[in-house]
C-alpha positions in Angstrom: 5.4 28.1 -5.2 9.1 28.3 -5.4 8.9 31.6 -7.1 6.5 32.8 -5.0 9.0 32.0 -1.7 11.9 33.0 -3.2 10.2 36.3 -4.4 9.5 36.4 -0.4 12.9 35.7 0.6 14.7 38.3 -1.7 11.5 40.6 -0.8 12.8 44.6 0.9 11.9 43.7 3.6 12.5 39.9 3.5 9.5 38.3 4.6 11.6 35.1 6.6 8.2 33.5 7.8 5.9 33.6 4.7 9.3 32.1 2.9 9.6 29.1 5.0 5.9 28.4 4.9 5.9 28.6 0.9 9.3 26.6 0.4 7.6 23.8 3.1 4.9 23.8 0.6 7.1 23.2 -2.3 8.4 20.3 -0.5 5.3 18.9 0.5 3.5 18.7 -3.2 6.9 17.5 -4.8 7.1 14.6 -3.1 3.5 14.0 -3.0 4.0 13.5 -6.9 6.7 11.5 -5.6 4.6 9.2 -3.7 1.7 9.3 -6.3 3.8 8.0 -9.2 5.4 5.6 -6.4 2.5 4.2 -5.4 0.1 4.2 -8.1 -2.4 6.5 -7.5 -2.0 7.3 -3.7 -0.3 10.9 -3.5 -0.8 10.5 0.7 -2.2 13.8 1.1 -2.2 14.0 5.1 1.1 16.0 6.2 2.2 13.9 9.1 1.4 10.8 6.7 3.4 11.9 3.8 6.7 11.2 5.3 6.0 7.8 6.2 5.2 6.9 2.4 8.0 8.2 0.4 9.3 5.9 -2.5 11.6 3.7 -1.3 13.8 4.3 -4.3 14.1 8.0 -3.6 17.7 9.6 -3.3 18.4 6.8 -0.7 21.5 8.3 0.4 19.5 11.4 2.0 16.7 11.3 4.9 13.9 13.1 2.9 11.8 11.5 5.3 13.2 13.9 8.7 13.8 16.4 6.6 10.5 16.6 5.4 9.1 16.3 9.0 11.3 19.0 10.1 10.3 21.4 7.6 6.8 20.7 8.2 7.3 21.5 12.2 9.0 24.5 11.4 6.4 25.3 9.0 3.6 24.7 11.3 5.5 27.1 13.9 6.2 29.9 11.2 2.1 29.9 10.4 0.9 29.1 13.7 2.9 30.6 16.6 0.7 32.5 19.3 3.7 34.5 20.4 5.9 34.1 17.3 9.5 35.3 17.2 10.2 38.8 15.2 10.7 38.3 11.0 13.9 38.9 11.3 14.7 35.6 13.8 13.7 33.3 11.0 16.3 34.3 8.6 18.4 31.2 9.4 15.3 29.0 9.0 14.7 30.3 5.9 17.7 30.4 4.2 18.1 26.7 5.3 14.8 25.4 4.5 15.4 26.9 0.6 18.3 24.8 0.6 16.4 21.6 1.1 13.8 22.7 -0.6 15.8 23.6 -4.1 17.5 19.7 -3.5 14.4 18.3 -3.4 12.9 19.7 -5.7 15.8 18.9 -8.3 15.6 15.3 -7.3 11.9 14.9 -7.3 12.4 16.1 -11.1 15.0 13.5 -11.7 12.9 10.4 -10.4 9.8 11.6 -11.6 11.7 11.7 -15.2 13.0 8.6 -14.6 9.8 7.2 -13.9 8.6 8.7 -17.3 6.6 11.7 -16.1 7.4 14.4 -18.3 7.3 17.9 -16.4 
């Protein structure tokens, strides 16, 4: 999915809302491995669960947990909007929302390696 949103993002023209949708996505499945390996078998499927069941043991030092939450609002506002802003308004989102998306996804690897998932 992260290839698919960042081949969105660098896209002429850049598609801003399709990229924050996908990169939310990346988040969302990451750390539902997260959560499965974390809690033996229980991946929390439900997005406004997901966030309340992260690993305890996960990159304490950061709030995965808002973060998560707030990509999945934005998300939901980039997919769902009645009267949605134009593409070009959700650079900012976009370009932020990779951000977050490329450090999780770097440090879901780590603790799922460290829990001896091989990827």
């Amino acid at each position: 999915m992260r290839k698919q949103a960042n081949k969105l993002l660098s896209s002429s023209p850049p598609q801003y809302r399709s990229a924050v949708s996908r990169y939310y996505y990346c988040m969302y499945h990451a750390m539902r491995a997260c959560a499965f390996i974390y809690h033996k078998g229980d991946d929390f499927e439900e997005h406004r669960v997901l966030p309340l069941k992260l690993p305890k043991d996960f990159d304490p030092g950061t709030n995965w947990q808002n973060m998560l939450k707030n990509a999945r609002l934005l998300r939901n506002r980039a997919d769902y909007d009645a009267y949605p802003k134009s593409d070009k308004a959700w650079r900012r989102h976009a370009v932020i929302i990779k951000i977050d998306a490329d450090e999780l996804l770097s440090k879901a690897k780590v603790f799922l390696t460290g829990k001896g998932c091989t990827l």
